[in-house]
C-alpha positions as CSV (number, residue, x, y, z in Angstrom):
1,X,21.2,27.1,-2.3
2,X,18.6,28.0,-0.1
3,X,18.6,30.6,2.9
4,X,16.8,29.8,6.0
5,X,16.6,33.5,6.1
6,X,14.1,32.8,3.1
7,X,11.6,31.1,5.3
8,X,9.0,33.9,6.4
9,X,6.1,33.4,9.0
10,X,3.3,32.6,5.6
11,X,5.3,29.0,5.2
12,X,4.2,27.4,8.0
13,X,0.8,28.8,7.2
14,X,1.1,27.6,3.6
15,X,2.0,24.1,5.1
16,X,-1.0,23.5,7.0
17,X,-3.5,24.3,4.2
18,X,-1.2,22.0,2.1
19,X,-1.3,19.0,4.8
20,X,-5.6,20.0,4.7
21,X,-5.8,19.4,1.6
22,X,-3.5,16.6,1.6
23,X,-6.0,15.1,4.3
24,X,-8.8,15.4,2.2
25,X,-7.3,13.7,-0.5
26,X,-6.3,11.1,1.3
27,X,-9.8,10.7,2.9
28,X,-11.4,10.7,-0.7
29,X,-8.3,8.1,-2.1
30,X,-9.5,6.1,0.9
31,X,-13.4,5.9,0.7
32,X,-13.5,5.2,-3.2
33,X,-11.0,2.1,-2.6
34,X,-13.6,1.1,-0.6
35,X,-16.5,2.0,-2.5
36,X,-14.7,-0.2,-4.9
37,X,-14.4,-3.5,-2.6
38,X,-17.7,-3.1,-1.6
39,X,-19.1,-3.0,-5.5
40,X,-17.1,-6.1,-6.1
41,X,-18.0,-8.4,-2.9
42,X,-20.6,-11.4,-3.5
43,X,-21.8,-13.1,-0.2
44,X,-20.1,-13.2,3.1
45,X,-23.5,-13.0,5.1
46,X,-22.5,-15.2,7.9
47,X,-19.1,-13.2,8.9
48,X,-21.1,-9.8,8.4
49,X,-23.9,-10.6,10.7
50,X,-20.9,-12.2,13.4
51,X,-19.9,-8.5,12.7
52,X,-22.8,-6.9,13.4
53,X,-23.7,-8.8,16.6
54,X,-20.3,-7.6,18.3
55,X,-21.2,-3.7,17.5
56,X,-23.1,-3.4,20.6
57,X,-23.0,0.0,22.9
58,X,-22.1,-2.7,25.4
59,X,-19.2,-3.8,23.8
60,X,-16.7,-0.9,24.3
61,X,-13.5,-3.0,23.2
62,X,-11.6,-3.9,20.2
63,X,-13.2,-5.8,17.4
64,X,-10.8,-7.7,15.2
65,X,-11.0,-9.3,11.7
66,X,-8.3,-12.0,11.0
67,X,-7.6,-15.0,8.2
68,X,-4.5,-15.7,5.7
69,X,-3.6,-13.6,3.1
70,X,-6.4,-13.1,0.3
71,X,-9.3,-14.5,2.5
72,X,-11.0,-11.1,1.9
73,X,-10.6,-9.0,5.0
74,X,-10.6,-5.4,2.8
75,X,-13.8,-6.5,1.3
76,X,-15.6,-7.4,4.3
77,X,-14.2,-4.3,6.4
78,X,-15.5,-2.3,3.6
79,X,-18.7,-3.7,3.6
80,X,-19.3,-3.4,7.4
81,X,-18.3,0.4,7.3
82,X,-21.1,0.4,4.6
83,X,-23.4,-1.0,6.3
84,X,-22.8,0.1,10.0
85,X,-25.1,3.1,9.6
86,X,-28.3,0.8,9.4
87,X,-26.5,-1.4,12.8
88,X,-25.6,2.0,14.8
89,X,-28.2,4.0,16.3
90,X,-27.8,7.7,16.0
91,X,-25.9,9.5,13.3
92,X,-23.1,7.9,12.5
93,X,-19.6,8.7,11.6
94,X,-17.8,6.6,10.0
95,X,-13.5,6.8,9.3
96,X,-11.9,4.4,7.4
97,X,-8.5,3.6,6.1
98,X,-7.3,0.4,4.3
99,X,-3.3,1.0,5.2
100,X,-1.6,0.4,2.0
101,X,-4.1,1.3,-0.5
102,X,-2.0,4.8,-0.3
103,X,1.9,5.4,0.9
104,X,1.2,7.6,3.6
105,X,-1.3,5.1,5.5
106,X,1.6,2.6,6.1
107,X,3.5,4.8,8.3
108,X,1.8,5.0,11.9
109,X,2.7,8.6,12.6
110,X,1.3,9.9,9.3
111,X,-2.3,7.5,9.8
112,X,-2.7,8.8,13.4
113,X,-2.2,12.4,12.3
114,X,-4.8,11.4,9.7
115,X,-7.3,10.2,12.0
116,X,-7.2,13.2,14.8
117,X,-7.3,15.5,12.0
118,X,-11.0,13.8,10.5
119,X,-12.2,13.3,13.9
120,X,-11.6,17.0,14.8
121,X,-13.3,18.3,12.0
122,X,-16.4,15.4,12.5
123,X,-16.8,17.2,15.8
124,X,-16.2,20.8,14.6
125,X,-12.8,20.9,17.1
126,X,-10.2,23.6,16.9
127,X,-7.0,22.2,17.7
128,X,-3.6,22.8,17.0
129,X,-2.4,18.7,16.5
130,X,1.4,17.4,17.3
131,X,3.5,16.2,14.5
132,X,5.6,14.0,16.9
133,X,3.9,10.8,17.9
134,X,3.5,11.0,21.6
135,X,1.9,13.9,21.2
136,X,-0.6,12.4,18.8
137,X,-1.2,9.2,20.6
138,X,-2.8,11.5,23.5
139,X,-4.1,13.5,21.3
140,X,-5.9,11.1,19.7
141,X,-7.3,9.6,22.8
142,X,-8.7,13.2,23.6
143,X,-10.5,13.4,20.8
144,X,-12.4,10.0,20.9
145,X,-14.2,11.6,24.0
146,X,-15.9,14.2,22.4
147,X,-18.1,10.9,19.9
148,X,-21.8,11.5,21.2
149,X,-25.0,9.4,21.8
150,X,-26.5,11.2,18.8
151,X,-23.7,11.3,16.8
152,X,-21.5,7.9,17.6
153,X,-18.4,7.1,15.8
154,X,-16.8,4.0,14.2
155,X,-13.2,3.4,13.0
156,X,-12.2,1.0,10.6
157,X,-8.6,0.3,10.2
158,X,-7.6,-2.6,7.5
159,X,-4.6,-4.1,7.6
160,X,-2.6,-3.4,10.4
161,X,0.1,-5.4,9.2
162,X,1.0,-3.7,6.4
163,X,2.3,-0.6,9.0
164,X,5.9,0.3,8.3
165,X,8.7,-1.0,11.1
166,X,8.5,3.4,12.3
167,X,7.5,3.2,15.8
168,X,8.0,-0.8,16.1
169,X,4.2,-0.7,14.5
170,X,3.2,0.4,17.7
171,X,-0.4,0.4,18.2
172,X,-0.7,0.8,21.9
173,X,-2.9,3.9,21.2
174,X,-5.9,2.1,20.2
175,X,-7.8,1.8,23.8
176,X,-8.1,-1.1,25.9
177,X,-11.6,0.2,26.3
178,X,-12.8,2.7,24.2
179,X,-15.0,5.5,25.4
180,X,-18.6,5.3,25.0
181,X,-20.2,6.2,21.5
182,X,-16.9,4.7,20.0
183,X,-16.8,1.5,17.8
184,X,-13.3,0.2,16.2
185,X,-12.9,-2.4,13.9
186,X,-9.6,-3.6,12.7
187,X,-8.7,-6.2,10.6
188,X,-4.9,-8.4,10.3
189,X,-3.9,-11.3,8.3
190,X,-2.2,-13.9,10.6
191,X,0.0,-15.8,8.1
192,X,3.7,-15.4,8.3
193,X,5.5,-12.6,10.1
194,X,1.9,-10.6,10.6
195,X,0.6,-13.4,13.0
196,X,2.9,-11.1,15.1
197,X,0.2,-8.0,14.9
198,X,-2.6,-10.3,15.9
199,X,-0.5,-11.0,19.3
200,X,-0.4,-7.5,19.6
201,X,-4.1,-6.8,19.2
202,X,-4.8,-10.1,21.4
203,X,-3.8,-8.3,24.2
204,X,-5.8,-5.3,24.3
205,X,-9.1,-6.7,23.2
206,X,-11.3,-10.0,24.7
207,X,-11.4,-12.9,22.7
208,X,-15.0,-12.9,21.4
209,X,-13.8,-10.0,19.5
210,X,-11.8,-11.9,17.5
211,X,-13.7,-13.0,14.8
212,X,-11.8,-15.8,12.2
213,X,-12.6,-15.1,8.4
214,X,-14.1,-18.5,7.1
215,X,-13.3,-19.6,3.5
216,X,-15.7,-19.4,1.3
217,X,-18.7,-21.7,0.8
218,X,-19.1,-23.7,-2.8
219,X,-22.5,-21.8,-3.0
220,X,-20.9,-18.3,-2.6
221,X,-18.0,-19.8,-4.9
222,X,-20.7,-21.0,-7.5
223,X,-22.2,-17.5,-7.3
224,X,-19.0,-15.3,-7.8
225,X,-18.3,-17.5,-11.0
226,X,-21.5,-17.3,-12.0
227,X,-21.9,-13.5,-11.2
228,X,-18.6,-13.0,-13.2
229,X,-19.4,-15.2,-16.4
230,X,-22.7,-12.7,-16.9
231,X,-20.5,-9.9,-16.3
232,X,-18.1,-10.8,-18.8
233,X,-20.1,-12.5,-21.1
234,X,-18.5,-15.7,-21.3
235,X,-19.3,-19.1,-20.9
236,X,-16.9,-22.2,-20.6
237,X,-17.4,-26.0,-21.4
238,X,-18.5,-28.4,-18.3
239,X,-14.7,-29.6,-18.1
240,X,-13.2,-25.9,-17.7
241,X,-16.2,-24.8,-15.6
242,X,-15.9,-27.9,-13.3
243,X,-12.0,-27.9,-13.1
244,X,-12.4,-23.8,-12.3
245,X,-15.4,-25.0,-9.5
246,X,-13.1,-27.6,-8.1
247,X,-9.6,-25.5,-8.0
248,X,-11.4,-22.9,-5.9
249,X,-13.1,-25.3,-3.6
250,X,-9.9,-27.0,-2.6
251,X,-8.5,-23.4,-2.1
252,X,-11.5,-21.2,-0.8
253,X,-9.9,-17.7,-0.7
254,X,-11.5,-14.9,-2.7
255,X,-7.7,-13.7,-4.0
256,X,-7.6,-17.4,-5.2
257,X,-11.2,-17.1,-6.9
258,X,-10.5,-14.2,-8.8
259,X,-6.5,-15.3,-9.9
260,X,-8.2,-18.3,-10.8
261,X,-11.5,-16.7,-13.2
262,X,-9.0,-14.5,-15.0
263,X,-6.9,-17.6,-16.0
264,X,-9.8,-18.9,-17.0
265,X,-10.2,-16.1,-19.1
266,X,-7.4,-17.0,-21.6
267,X,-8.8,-20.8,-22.6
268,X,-11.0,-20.9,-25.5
269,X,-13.0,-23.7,-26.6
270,X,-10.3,-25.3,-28.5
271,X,-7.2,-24.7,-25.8
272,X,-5.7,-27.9,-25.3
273,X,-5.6,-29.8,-22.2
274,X,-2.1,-29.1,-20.9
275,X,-3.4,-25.5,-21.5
276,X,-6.6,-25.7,-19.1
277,X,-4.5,-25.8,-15.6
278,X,-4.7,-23.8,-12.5
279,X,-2.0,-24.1,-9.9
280,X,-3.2,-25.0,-6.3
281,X,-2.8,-22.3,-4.4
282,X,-1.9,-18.1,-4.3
283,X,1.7,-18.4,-4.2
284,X,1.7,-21.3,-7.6
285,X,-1.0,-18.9,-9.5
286,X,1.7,-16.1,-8.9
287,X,4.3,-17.8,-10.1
288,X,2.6,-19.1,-12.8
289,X,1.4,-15.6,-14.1
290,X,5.0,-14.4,-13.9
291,X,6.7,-17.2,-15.4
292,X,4.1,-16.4,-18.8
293,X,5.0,-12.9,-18.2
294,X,8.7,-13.8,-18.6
295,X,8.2,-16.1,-21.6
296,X,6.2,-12.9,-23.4
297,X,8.5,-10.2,-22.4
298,X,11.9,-11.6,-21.4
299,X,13.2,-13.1,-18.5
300,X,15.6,-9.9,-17.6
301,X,12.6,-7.2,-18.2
302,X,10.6,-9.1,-15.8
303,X,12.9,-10.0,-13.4
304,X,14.2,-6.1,-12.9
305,X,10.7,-4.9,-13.3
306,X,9.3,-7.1,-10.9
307,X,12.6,-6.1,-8.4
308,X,11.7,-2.4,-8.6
309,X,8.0,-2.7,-7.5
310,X,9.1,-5.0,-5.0
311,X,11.3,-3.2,-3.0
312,X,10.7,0.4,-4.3
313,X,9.4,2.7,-1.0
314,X,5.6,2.3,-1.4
315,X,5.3,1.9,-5.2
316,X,7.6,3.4,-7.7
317,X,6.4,6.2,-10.2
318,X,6.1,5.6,-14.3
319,X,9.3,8.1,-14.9
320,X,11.5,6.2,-12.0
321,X,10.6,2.9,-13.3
322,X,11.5,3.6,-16.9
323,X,14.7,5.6,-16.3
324,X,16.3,2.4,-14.0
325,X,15.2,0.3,-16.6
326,X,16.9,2.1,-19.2
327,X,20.0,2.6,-16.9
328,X,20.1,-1.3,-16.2
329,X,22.5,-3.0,-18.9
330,X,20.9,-6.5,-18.8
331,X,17.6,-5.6,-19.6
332,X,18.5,-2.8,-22.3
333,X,20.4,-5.9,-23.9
334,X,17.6,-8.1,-23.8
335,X,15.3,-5.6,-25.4
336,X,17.7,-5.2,-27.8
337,X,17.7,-8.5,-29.0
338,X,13.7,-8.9,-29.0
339,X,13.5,-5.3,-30.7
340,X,16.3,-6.6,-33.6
341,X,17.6,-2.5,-33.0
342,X,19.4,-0.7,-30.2
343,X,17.5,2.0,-28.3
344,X,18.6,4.5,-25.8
345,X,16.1,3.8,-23.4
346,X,13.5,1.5,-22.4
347,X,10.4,1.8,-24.6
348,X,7.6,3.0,-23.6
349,X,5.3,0.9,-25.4
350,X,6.7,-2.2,-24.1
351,X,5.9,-0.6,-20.3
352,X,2.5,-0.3,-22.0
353,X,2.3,-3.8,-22.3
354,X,3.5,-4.8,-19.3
355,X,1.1,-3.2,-17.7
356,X,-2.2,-4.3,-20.0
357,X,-1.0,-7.9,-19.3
358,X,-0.4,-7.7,-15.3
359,X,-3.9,-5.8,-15.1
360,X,-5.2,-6.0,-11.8
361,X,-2.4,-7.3,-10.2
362,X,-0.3,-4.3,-10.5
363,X,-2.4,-1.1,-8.6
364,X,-2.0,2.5,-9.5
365,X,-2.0,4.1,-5.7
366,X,-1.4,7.8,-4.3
367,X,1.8,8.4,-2.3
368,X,4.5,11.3,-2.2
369,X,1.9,14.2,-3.6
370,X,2.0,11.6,-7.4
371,X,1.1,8.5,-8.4
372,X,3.2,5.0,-8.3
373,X,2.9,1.7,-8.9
374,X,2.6,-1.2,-6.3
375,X,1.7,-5.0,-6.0
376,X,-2.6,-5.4,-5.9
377,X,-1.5,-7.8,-2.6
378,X,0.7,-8.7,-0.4
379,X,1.6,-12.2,-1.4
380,X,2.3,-11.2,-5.3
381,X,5.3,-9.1,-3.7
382,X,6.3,-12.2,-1.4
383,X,6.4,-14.4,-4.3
384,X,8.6,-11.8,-6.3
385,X,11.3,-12.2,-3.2
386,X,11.3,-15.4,-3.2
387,X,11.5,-15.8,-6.8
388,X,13.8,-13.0,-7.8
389,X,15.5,-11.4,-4.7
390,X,16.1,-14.5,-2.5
391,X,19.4,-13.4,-2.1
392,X,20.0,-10.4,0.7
393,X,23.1,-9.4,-1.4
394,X,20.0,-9.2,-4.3
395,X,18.0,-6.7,-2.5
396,X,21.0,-4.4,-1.0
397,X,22.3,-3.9,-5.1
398,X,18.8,-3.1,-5.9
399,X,18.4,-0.6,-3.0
400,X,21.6,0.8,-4.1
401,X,20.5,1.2,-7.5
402,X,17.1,3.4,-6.1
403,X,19.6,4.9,-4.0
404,X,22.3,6.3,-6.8
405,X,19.4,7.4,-9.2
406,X,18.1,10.0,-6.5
407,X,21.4,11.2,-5.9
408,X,21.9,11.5,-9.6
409,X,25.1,9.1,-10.0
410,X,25.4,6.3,-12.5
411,X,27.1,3.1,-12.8
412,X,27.2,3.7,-17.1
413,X,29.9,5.8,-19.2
414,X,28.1,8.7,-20.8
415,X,25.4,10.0,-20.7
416,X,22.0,8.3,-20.4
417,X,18.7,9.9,-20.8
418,X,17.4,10.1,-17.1
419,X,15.0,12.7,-15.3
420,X,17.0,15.1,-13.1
421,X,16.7,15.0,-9.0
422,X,17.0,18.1,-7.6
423,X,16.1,18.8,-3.9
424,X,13.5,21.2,-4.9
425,X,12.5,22.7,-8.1
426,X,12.3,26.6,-8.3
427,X,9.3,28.3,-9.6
428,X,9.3,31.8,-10.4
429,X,6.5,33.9,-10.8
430,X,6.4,38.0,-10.6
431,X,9.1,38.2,-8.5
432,X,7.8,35.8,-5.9
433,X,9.8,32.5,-5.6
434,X,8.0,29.7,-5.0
435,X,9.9,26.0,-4.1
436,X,8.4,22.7,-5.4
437,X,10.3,20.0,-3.3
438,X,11.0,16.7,-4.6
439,X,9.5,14.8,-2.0
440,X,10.5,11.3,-4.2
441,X,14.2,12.0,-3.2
442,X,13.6,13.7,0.1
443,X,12.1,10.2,1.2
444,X,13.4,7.7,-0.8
445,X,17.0,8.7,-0.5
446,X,17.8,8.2,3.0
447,X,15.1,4.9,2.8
448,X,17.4,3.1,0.5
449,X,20.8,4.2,1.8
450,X,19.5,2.4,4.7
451,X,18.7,-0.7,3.1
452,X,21.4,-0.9,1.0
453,X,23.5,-0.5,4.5
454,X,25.1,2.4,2.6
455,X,26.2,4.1,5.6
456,X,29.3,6.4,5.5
457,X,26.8,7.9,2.2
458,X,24.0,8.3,4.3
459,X,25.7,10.5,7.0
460,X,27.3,12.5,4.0
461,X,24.1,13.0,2.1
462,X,21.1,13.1,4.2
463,X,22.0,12.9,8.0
464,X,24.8,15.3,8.3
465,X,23.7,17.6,4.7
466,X,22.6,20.8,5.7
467,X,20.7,21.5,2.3
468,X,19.2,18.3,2.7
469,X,18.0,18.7,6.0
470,X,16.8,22.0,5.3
471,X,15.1,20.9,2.2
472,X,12.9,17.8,4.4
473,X,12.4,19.8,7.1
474,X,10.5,22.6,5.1
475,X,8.9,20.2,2.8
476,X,7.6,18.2,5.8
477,X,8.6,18.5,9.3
478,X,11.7,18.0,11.8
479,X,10.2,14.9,12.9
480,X,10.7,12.9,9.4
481,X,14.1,14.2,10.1
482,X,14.4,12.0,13.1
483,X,12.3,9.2,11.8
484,X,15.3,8.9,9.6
485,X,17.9,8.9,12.4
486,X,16.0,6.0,14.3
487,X,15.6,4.5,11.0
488,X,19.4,4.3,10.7
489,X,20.1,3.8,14.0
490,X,18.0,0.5,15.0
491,X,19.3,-0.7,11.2
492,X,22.7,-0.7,12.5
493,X,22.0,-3.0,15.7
């Protein structure tokens, strides 16, 4: 049990060269993603010049990016942050942040802390910055004034979307008009529930700002194939190339184009008709991919598998994923009839596998001080709902399932090989003691209690546990403490 006697004056100190670091890192997770996009885009001329005409010093609002779901809005926000040096007089600062491409950048509070933390060392600014998100929002405004003729700054934000439901994905603190020297792009899809973010934006920007995301031409279509066939060294017959030509004409997203090429990359010259298909649009090729998936590695391992990503709180590690599959009983039986043996736990190996044959479609990303696993997009985890938790009863049993594994409880008799969840681990070192908190069950804990609608354990474990308020309060700050009481407040209306 810890003191809070224990907790001397150096903590706090230790915390903010922690969260510096922590910055940096997720600065650096941020620009490679996008050095990545920006290696792998082909074409987009027309949308980029569009782009470039609205980054004027006279245009001091909002610029927005918007299409459906895979038309490529990463890519091309990449690509204009790239590039905005050689459109931006002066020199040029550039901040981006592709929210979701880490855990952190989902949740509003964390991104704006983020953002007035990079802008106030851009502009060599001592300040002591809020944790609470009032504070920030003004804080954050304050520090866009101090962007200069000679050394202007642009923002690039993708995917406001994706923002967790903290805040009511408030983003009243980007300025109706910004300040002068300051450029902000932001991009949104504006399919489905996010056409609700593009209202938002609507309102604090003009229309001309709002610049649509066409679809692809057949010439830049005709070149990505092409550019990827010489990549790859491949070639394919007239009938595969012109069926692979005319699938991705009739649906001209780039998240199509490239779900369609790697199909493509499984037919040989002797596959068989029925064999050379491609499903019409992203949700179909999804389907598609898991339904070979299940066929190859069982319909239970799949189904669980793809249930953990799914609803896991911003990607779920290696070790979790492997300890609640060896802790579920349907897939452990299922594995035991493929394997012809029983095993304690689910195999490695076959993990292994999983992950060689989803490839790019599952993304290794940064969140919680580790590295988990999460869905490539957006839709691949929408088809996963729809295909395997349909059911709400579905998702609260699997959130309860995330939910009794970080408070160490099983559904199983005896004993099952499972890693252990303390609040903290303790390090000592020449007589100094030295706390490593589990930030994995600080988080997750209270996330999926809440879910799950779990909530006479919730007050008993989290809300109303003094060692596990203690414990989240040192390891981040009182005010994830009361993120977590709004949470489970506006869950209960």
């Amino acid at each position: 049990m810890i003191s809070s006697k224990d907790v001397p004056d150096r903590l706090h100190r230790r915390r903010k060269q922690a969260f510096k670091k922590h910055n940096d890192e997720e600065i650096l997770e941020h620009v490679q993603h996008g050095q990545a996009l920006v290696k792998r885009l082909i074409g987009r001329e027309m949308i980029l010049n569009k782009l470039r005409n609205q980054l004027t010093p006279l245009n001091r609002r909002l610029i927005v990016l918007c299409g459906e779901a895979g038309c490529g809005k990463s890519a091309i926000t990449a690509k204009a942050a790239s590039l905005a040096s050689h459109w931006i007089s002066g020199d040029l600062r550039v901040i981006t942040r592709f929210i979701g491409a880490t855990g952190e950048s989902r949740n509003i509070r964390l991104l704006l802390l983020g953002l007035c933390c990079q802008i106030a060392d851009i502009y060599n600014i001592s300040i002591n910055l809020s944790q609470d998100f009032k504070g920030l929002v003004e804080e954050f405004a304050s520090l866009l004034e101090f962007a200069t003729q000679d050394k202007p700054l642009l923002i690039c934000l993708d995917g406001l979307d994706e923002l967790t439901e903290e805040y009511d994905s408030d983003i009243s603190w980007i300025p109706v008009e910004l300040p002068k020297n300051v450029y902000f792009i932001a991009s949104t899809c504006t399919t489905g529930s996010a056409s609700l973010c593009l209202k938002k934006l609507e309102k604090i920007t003009v229309m001309e700002n709002i610049l649509q995301i066409p679809p692809l031409t057949s010439q830049e279509i005709n070149e990505i194939i092409h550019s990827w066939l010489e990549r790859d060294q491949r070639r394919l017959s007239k009938d595969q190339y012109d069926l692979l030509m005319e699938s991705c004409t009739a649906c001209p997203l780039p998240l199509y184009t490239h779900c369609a090429y790697k199909e493509s990359c499984l037919w040989t010259s002797f596959s068989p008709e029925t064999d050379v298909y491609l499903p019409q649009n992203i949700p179909e090729m999804y389907s598609r991919i898991l339904g070979r998936m299940e066929k190859s590695h069982g319909e239970q391992v799949m189904k669980r598998m793809g249930a953990y990503v799914t609803l896991s709180r911003n990607g779920i590690s290696q070790e979790e994923l492997l300890d609640l599959m060896s802790k579920d009983d349907a897939v452990m039986q299922e594995v035991t009839k493929f394997q012809k043996v029983s095993i304690p736990a689910f195999p490695l190996v076959l993990w292994l596998k999983l992950l060689d044959d989803l490839g790019e479609h599952l993304r290794e990303q940064r969140t919680d001080n580790t590295y988990v696993f999460a869905w490539a997009h957006t839709s691949l985890k929408h088809v996963c709902i729809e295909r395997y938790l349909k059911a709400q009863e579905s998702q609260i049993s699997v959130h309860d399932t995330f939910a009794n594994y970080y408070l160490g409880r099983t559904s199983h008799e005896g004993s099952k090989l499972c890693t252990s969840q303390p609040l903290a681990w303790v390090l000592e070192k020449e007589a100094k003691i030295n706390y490593l908190f589990n930030i994995r069950k600080l988080f997750g804990t209270p996330y999926h209690l809440i879910k799950s609608k779990n909530v006479i354990v919730l007050i008993r474990e989290c809300l109303f546990n003094y060692e596990f308020l203690l414990h989240k309060s040192w390891a981040s700050s009182v005010v994830c403490v009361e993120e977590d009481l709004r949470a489970a407040i506006n869950a209960d209306r």
